[in-house]
C-alpha positions as CSV (number, residue, x, y, z in Angstrom):
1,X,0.0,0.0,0.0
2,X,0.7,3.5,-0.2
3,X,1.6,5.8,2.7
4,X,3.3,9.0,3.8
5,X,6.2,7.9,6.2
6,X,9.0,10.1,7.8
7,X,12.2,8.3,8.6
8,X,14.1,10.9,10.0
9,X,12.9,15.0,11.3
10,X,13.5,17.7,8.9
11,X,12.0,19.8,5.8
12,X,9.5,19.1,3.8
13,X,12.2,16.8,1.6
14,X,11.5,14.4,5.0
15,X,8.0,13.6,3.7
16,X,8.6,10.4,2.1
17,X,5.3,8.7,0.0
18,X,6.4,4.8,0.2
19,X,5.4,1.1,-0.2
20,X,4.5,-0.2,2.5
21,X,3.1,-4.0,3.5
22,X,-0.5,-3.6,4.5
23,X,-1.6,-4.2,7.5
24,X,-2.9,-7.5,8.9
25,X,-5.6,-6.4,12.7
26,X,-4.4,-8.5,15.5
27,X,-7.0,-9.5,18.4
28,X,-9.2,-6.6,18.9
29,X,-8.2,-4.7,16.2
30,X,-9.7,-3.3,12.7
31,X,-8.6,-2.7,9.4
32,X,-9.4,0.8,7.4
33,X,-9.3,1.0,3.9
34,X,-8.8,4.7,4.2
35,X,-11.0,6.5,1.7
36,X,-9.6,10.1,3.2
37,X,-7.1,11.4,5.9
38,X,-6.6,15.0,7.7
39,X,-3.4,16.8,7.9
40,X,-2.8,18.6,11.6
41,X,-0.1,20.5,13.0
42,X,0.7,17.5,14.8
43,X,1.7,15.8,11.1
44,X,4.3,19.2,11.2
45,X,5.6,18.4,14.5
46,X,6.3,14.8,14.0
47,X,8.0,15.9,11.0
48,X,9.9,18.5,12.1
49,X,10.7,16.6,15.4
50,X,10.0,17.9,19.4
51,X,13.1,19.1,21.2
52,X,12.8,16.2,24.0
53,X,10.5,14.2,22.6
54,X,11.5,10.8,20.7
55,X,8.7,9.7,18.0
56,X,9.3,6.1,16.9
57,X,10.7,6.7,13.4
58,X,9.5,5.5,10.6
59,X,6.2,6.2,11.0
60,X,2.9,6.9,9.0
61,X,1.9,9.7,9.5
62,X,-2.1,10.8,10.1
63,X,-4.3,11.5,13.2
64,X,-7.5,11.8,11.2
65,X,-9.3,9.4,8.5
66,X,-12.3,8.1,7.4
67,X,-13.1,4.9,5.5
68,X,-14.5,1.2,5.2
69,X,-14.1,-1.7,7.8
70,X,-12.3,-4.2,5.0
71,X,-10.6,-6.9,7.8
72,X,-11.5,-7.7,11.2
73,X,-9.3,-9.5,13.7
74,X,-10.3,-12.3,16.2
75,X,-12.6,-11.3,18.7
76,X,-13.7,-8.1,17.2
77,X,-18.1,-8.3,17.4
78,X,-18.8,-4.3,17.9
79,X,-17.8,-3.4,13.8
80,X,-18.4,-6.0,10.7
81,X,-16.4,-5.9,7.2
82,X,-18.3,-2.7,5.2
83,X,-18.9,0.0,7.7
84,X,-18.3,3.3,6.9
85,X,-16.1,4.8,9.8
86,X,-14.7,7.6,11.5
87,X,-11.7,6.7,13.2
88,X,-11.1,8.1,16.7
89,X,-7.1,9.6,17.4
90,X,-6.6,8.0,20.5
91,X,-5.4,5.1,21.6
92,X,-5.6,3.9,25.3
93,X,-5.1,0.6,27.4
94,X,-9.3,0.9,28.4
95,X,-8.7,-0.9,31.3
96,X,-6.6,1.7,34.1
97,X,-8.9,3.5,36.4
98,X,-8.8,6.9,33.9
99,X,-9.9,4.7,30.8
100,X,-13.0,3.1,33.2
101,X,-13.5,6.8,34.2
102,X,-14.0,7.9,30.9
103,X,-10.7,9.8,30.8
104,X,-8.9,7.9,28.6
105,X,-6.9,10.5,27.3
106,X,-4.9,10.5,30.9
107,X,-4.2,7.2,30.4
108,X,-0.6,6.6,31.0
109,X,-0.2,4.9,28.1
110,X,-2.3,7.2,25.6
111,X,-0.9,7.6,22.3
112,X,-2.2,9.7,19.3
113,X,-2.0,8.0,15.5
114,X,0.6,9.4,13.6
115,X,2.3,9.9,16.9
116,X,3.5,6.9,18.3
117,X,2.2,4.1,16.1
118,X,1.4,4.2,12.2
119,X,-1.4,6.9,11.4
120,X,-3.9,7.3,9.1
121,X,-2.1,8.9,6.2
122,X,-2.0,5.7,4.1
123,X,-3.9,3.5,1.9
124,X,-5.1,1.3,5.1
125,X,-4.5,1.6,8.9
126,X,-5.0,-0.9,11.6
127,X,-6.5,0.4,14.9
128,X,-8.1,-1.0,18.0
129,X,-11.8,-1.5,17.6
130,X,-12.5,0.8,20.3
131,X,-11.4,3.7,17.6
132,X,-14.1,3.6,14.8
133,X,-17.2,5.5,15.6
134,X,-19.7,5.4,12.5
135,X,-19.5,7.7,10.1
136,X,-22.1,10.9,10.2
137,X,-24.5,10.0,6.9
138,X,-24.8,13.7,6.1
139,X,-20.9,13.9,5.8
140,X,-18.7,12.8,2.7
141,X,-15.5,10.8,3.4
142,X,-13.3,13.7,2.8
143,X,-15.6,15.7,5.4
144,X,-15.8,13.3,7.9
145,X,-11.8,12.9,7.8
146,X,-11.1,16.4,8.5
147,X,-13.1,16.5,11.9
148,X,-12.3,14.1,14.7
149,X,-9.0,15.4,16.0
150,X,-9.7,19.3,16.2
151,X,-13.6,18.9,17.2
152,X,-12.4,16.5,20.2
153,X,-10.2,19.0,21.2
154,X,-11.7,22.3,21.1
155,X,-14.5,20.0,22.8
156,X,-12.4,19.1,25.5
157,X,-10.7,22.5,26.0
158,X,-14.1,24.1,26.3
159,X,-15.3,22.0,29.1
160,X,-12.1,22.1,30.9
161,X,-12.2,26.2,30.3
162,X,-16.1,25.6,32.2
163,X,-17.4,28.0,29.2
164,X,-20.8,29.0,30.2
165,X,-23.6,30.5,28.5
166,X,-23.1,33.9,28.1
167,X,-19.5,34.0,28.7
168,X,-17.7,36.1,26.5
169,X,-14.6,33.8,24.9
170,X,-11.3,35.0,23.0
171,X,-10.9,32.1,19.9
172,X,-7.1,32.5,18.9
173,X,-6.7,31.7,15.0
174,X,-9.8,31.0,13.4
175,X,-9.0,29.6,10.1
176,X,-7.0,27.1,11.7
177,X,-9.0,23.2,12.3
178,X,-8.7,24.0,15.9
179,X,-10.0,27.6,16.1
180,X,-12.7,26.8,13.3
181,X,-14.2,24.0,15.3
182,X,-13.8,26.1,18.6
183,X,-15.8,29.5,17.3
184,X,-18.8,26.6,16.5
185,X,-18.5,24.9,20.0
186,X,-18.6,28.2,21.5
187,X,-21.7,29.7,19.8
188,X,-23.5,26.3,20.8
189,X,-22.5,26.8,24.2
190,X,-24.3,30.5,24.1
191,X,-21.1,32.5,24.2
192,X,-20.4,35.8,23.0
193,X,-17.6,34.6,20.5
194,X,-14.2,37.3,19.8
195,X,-12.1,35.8,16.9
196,X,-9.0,36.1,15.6
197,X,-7.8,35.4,12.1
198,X,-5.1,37.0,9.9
199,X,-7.1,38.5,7.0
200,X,-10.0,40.0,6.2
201,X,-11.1,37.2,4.3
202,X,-10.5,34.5,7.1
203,X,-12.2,37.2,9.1
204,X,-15.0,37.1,7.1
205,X,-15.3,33.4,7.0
206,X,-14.9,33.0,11.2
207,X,-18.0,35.5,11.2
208,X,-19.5,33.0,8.8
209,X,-19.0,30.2,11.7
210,X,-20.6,32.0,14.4
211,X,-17.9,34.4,15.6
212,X,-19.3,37.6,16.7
213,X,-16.4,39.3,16.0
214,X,-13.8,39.0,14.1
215,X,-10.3,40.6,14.6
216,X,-7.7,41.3,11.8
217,X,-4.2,40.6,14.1
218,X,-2.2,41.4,11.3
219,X,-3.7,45.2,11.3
220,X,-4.7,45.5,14.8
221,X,-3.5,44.7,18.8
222,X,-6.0,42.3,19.4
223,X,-5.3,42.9,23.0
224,X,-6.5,46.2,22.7
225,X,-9.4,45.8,20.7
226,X,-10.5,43.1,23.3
227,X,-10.3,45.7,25.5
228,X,-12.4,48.0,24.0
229,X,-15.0,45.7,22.8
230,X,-15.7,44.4,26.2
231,X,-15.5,47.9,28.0
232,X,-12.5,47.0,29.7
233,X,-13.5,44.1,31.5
234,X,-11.9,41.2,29.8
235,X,-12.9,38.0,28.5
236,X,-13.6,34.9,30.3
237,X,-12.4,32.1,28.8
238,X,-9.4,32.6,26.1
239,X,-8.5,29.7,23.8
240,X,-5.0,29.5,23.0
241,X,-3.0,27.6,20.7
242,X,-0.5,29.4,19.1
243,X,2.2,30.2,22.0
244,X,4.8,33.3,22.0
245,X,2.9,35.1,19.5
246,X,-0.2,35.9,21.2
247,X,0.5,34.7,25.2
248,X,1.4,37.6,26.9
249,X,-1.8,39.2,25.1
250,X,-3.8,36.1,26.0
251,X,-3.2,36.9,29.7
252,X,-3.6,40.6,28.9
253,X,-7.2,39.8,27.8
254,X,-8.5,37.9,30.8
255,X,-11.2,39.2,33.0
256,X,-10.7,38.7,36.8
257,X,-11.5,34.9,37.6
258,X,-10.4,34.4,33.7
259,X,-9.5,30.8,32.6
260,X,-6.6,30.6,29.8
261,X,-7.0,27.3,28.0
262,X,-4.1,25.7,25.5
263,X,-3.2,22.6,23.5
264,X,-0.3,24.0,21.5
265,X,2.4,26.2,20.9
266,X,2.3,26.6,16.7
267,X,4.7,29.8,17.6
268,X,7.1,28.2,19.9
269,X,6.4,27.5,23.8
270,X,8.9,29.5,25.6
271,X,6.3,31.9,27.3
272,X,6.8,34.4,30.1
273,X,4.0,34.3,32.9
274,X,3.7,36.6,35.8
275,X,2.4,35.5,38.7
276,X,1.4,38.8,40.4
277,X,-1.1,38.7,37.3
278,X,-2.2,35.2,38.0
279,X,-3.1,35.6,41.8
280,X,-3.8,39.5,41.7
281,X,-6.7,38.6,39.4
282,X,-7.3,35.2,40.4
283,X,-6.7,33.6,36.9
284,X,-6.2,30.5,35.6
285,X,-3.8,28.7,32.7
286,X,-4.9,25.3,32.2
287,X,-3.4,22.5,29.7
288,X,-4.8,20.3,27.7
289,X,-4.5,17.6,25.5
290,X,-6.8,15.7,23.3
291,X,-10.1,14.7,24.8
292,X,-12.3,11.9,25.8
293,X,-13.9,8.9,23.1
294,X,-17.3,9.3,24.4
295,X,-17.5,13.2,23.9
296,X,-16.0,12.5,20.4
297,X,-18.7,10.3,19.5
298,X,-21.5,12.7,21.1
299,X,-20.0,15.4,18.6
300,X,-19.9,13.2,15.3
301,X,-24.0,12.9,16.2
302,X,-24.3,16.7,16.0
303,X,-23.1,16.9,12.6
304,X,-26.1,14.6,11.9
305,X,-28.0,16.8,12.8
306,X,-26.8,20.1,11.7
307,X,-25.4,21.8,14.6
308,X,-21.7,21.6,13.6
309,X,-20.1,21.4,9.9
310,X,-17.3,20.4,9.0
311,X,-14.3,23.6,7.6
312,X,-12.4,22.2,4.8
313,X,-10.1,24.3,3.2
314,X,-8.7,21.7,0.2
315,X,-8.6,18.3,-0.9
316,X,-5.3,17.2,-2.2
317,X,-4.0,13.3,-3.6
318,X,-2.1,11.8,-0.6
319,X,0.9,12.4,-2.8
320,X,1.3,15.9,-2.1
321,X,1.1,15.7,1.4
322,X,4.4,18.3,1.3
323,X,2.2,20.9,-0.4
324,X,-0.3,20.0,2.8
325,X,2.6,20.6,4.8
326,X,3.4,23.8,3.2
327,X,0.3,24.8,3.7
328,X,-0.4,24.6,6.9
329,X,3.2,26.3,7.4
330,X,2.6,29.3,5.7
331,X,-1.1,29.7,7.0
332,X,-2.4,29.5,4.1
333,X,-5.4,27.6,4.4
334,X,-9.3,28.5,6.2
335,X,-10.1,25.1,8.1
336,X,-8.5,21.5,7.3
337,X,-6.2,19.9,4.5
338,X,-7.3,16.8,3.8
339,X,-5.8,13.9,1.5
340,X,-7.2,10.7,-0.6
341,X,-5.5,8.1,-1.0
């Protein structure tokens, strides 16, 4: 089969698109004839490499895909041969106390596809049962493949960030997947949604999502104009992702009893933080990543039923999976890359 693999970190020359054997599912596992696959940040990273962080080279790459059940392995009764599937990111042991809790992302051993064992990004993929959900019937492959990662996320960062109705929330980077699906979690919530995006046309389309607001960082201090939109007060809840660039104006934002919530650092991740501010105004920075299975699953029925949609910018042959790359580099894009194998 064909797959994007990285054998060692680097440029965009890294991205390798090899034969590779296809999969055979052990006990309690599936096999995915992929019919589509999402490109993250995450994809960048692993490529790139993590300063202190050791990815199990070569991998697959891919977090995100959608396809058909083509080959079952012994034991496996919840999915037959033929269903069209979402397949969930995260892999955990479902038996330690956090995985019976319904936190199995804090499993100890949690792992993310494309991370720490072969991903998506490939003609087929092998992953526990536990990680198909059935695919929404309103959603095309390519749509369905460009949702699970970034929806389970903002999700997850939105309940950890308590966001209540009629909160007022700062959404960094809108046309990204994780700030698209976070401005349509928010409004569903019943907050009063502020936006950020780096164009007036990526403005345009975050208002399009339910954002409020929209503000143009490359033409104005959004800290400032946070400010004055909310009368000096603040916001909430502030959903951060990209790191240096915006942190210190992140904090700047906050209301008193503000909660700053993050799941990456797209700008680098070496932030100052004062803690006069943090106790003085009785703020809080919370991590966080990935989410639960269960909320995941909850989200793909909303997309039945019209309350979310799916933001894809582009759908590109699994072959160019650089030009993906570059992409997603330069900002270039409004929502998710996806590929087809």
């Amino acid at each position: 089969m064909q797959a994007v693999v990285v054998r060692e970190h680097g440029g965009l020359d890294k991205l390798l698109f090899e034969d590779r054997p296809l999969p055979v599912p052990g006990p309690g596992e599936v096999r995915v004839a992929v019919r589509a696959c999402g490109v993250n940040h995450l994809d960048v990273w692993v490529r790139r490499g993590v300063p202190g962080h050791t990815f199990p080279l070569p991998l697959v790459l891919g977090s995100d895909g959608a396809g058909v059940v083509d080959a079952l392995g012994p034991g496996v009764t919840t999915v037959k041969e033929g269903d069209e599937v979402v397949i969930l990111p995260g892999v955990s042991c479902g038996v330690c106390d956090a995985c019976q809790d319904g936190d199995d992302n804090l499993c100890r051993t949690y792992s993310i596809l494309g991370e720490k064992r072969d991903g998506t990004c490939a003609e087929a993929v092998v992953v526990p049962a536990a990680n198909v959900a059935p695919k929404p019937k309103s959603l095309k492959f390519m749509q369905a493949a460009s949702i699970a990662l970034v929806f389970q996320t903002a999700d997850a960062m939105l309940r950890r960030a308590r966001l209540r109705e009629g909160d007022t929330i700062l959404v960094h980077a809108a046309g990204s997947g994780v700030g698209s699906a976070a401005v349509q979690l928010a409004k569903l919530r019943g907050a009063f949604v502020l936006a950020t995006a780096g164009s007036p046309e990526k403005c345009a389309d975050a208002r399009s999502l339910g954002a409020d607001v929209a503000i143009d960082y490359q033409k104005e201090d959004f800290a400032a104009r946070v400010r004055e939109l909310t009368d000096k007060r603040g916001v909430d809840v502030v959903f951060e992702h990209v790191g240096e660039a915006t942190f210190a104006g992140s904090m700047r934002s906050l209301a008193r009893g503000g909660r700053l919530v993050t799941c990456g650092a797209t700008t680098g991740g070496n932030v100052q933080l004062s803690l006069h501010q943090v106790f003085f105004k009785n703020l809080e920075v919370i991590g966080n990543t990935m989410g639960r299975k269960g909320d995941l699953r909850r989200l793909l029925r909303l997309f039945d039923q019209g309350r979310l949609r799916p933001v894809l910018d582009r759908v590109l042959p699994l072959g160019q999976a650089a030009e993906a790359h570059r992409l997603l580099e330069a900002r270039q894009t409004f929502g998710k890359v996806v590929l087809e194998p």
